[in-house]
C-alpha positions as CSV (number, residue, x, y, z in Angstrom):
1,X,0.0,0.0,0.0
2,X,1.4,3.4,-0.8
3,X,0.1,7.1,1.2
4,X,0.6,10.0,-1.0
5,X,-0.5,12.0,2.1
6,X,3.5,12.3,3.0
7,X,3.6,15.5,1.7
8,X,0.0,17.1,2.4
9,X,0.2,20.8,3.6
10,X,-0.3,21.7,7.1
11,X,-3.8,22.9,6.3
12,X,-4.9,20.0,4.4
13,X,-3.7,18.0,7.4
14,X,-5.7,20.1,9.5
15,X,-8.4,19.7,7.8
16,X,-8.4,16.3,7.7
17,X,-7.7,15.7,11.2
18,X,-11.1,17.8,12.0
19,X,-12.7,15.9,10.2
20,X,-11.5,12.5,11.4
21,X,-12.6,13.9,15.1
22,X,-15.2,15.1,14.0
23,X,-17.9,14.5,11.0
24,X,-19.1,17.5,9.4
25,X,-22.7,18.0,7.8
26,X,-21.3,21.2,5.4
27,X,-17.9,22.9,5.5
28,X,-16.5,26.5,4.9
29,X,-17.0,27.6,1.4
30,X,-13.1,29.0,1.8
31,X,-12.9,25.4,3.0
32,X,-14.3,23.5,0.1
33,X,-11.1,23.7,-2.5
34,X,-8.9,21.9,0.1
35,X,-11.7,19.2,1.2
36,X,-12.4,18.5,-2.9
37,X,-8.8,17.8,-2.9
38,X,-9.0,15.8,-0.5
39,X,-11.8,13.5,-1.5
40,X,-10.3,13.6,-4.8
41,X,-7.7,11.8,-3.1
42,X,-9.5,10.0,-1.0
43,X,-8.9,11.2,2.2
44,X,-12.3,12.0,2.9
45,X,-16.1,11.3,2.1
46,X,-19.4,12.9,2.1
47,X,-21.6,10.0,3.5
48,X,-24.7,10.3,5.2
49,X,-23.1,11.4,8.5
50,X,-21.5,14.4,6.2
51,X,-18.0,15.2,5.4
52,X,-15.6,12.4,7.1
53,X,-11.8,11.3,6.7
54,X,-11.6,7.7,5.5
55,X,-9.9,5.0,6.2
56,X,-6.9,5.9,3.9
57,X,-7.2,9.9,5.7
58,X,-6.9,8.4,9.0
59,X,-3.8,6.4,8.0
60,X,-2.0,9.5,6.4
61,X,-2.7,11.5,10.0
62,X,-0.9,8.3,11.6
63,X,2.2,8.8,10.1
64,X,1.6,12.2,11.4
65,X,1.3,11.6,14.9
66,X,4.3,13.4,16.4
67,X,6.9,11.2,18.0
68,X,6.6,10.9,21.3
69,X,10.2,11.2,23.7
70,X,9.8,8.7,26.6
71,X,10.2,10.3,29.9
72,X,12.9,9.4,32.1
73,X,12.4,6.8,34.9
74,X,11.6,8.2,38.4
75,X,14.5,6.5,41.1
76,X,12.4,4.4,42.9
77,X,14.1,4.4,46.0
């Protein structure tokens, strides 16, 4: 399987990442280039619930997810 979503802008990812939290029943009309791109690549879906990120969407905002740093150990003494 190959994500072309490596490369998305930061507002495309932030659209998309609304809209996997968080169905919406319309969008923005300055929204609505960047979520027709989007389905047009699809990232997202108008279904009955409205506008939502699929499956493929989600997995692009996976590799996304910011690395976490784990935190030191506490001396447990």
């Amino acid at each position: 399987m190959q994500l072309t979503g490596v490369g998305m802008s930061p507002e495309k990812l932030a659209v998309l990442k609304s809209l996997a939290l968080r169905p919406s029943a319309s969008v923005a009309p300055s929204l609505l280039p960047i979520v027709t791109g989007l389905k047009e690549g699809g990232y997202v879906t108008d279904g009955p619930s409205g506008w939502i990120a699929t499956a493929k969407g989600c997995e692009v905002l996976a590799l996304h997810q910011p690395t976490s740093v784990p935190l030191p150990l506490r001396n447990q003494s």
